[in-house]
N, C-alpha and C positions, 0 to 999 in steps of 0.2 A: 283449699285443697291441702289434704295432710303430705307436710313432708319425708313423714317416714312411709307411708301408703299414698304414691300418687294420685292411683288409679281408682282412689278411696275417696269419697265425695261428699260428703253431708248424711253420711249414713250413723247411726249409731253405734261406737267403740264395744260396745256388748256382744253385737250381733255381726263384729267382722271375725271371719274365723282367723284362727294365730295358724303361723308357720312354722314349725317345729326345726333348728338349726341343726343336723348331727353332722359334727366333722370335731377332729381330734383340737386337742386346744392349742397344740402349734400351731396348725393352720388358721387359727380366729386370732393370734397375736397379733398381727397386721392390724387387726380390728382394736385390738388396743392399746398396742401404739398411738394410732392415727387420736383413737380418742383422750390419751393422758395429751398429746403435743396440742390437740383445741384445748385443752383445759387449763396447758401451761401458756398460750397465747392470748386464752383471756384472762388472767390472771396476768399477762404484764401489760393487757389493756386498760383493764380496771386500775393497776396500779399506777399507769400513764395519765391516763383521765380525773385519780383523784388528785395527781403532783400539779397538774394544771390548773385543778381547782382551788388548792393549796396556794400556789402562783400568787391567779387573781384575788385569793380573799387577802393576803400580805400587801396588796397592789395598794389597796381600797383603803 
């Protein structure tokens, strides 16, 4: 099941029709907000997971 189309199921990305957004761009900031602060959280995850790998290869 796609997670940006729930309701969307094994059908072909071709032939699902698009939904057209209109609203002013203040109101979609929220919208990208939310996505620069995923983008800064993986980015200190990735940067977590290679210090640890880091770690263990010093360990060895």
């Amino acid at each position: 099941m796609s997670q940006l189309n729930p309701g969307i199921t094994g059908t072909d990305p071709a032939s699902v029709p698009v939904k057209v957004v209109s609203a002013p761009p203040e109101d979609l900031q929220h919208v990208n907000d939310d996505a620069a602060a995923a983008r800064n959280l993986t980015a200190i995850r990735i940067r977590g997971q290679l210090a640890e790998l880091d770690v263990e290869h010093q360990q060895l």
